[in-house]
C-alpha positions as a Markdown table, in Angstrom:
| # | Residue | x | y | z |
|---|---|---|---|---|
| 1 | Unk | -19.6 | 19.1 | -43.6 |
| 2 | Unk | -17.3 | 19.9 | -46.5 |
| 3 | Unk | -18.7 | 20.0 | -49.8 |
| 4 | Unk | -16.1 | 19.5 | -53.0 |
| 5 | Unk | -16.3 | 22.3 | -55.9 |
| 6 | Unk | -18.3 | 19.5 | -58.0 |
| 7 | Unk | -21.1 | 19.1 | -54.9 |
| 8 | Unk | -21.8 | 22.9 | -54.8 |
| 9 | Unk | -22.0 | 23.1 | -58.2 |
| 10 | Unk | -24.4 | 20.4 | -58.8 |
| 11 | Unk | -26.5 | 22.2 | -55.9 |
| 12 | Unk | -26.1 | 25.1 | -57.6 |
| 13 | Unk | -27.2 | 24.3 | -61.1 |
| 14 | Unk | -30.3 | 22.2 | -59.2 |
| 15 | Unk | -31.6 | 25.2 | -57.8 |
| 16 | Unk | -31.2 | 27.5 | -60.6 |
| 17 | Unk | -32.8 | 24.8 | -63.0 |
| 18 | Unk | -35.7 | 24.0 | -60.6 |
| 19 | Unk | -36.2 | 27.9 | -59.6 |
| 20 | Unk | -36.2 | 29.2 | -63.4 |
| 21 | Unk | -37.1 | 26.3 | -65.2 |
| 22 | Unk | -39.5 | 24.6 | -63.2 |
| 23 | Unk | -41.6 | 23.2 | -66.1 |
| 24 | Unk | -38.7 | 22.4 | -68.3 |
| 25 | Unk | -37.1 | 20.6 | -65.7 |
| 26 | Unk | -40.4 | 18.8 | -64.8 |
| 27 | Unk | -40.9 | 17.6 | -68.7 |
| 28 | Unk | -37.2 | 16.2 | -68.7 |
| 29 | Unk | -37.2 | 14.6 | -65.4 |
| 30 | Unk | -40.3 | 12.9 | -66.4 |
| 31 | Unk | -38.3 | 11.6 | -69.4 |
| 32 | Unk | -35.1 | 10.4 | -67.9 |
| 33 | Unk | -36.4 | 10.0 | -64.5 |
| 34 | Unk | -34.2 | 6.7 | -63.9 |
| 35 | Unk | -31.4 | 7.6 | -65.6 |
| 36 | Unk | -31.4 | 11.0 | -63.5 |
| 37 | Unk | -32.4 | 9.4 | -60.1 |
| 38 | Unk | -29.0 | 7.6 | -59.3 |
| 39 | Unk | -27.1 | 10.2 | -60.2 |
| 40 | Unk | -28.9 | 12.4 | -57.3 |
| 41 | Unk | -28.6 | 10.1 | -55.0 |
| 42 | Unk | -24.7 | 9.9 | -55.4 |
| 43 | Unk | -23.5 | 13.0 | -56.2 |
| 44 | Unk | -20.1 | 12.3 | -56.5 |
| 45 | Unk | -20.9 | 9.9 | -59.1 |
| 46 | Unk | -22.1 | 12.2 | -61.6 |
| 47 | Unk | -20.6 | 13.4 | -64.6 |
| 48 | Unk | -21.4 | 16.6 | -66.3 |
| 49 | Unk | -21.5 | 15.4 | -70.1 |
| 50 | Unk | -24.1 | 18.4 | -71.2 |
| 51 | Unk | -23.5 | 22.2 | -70.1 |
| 52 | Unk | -26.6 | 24.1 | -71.8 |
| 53 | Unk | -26.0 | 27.9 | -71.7 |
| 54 | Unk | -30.2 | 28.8 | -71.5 |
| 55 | Unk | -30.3 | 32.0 | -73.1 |
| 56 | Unk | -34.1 | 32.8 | -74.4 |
| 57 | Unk | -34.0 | 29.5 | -76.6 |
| 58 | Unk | -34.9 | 26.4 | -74.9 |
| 59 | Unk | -34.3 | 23.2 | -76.9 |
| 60 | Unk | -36.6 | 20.4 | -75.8 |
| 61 | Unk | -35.4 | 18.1 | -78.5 |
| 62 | Unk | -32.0 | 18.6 | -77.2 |
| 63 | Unk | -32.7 | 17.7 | -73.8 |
| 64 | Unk | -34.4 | 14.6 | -75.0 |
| 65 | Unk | -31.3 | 13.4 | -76.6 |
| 66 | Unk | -28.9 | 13.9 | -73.5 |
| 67 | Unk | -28.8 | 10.7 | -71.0 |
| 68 | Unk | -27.7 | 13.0 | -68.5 |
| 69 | Unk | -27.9 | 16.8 | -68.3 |
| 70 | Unk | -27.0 | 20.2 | -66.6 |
| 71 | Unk | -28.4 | 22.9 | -67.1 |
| 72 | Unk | -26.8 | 26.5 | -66.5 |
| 73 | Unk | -28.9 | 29.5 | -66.5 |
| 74 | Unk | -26.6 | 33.1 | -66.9 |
């Protein structure tokens, strides 16, 4: 099964959110949990409108804002 560059990285930046910022992630999904849950259904569908370069500031508020959201951890 072939997977296209946006598939990997949406599996990608799901693992790395849900491995490092398990609690972050949890507090978000919470809020946006049906605006999220189509989206992960059909991946092909979603569009990255957010990148968040995580560094050692995590902005809650900012996350709140976004209808949609990626984050990338470096």
């Amino acid at each position: 099964m072939k997977y296209s560059f946006n598939e990997i990285f949406f599996i990608l930046v799901f693992k790395i959110i849900y491995n490092n910022f398990r609690n972050i992630f949890i507090i978000y999904l919470k809020i946006t949990i049906n605006k999220f849950y189509n989206n992960i259904i059909s991946i092909k569908t979603c569009k990255i409108r957010y990148i968040y370069i995580i560094t050692n500031n995590i902005i809650i508020q900012e996350l709140r804002k976004a209808s949609f959201i990626f984050v990338l951890c470096i």
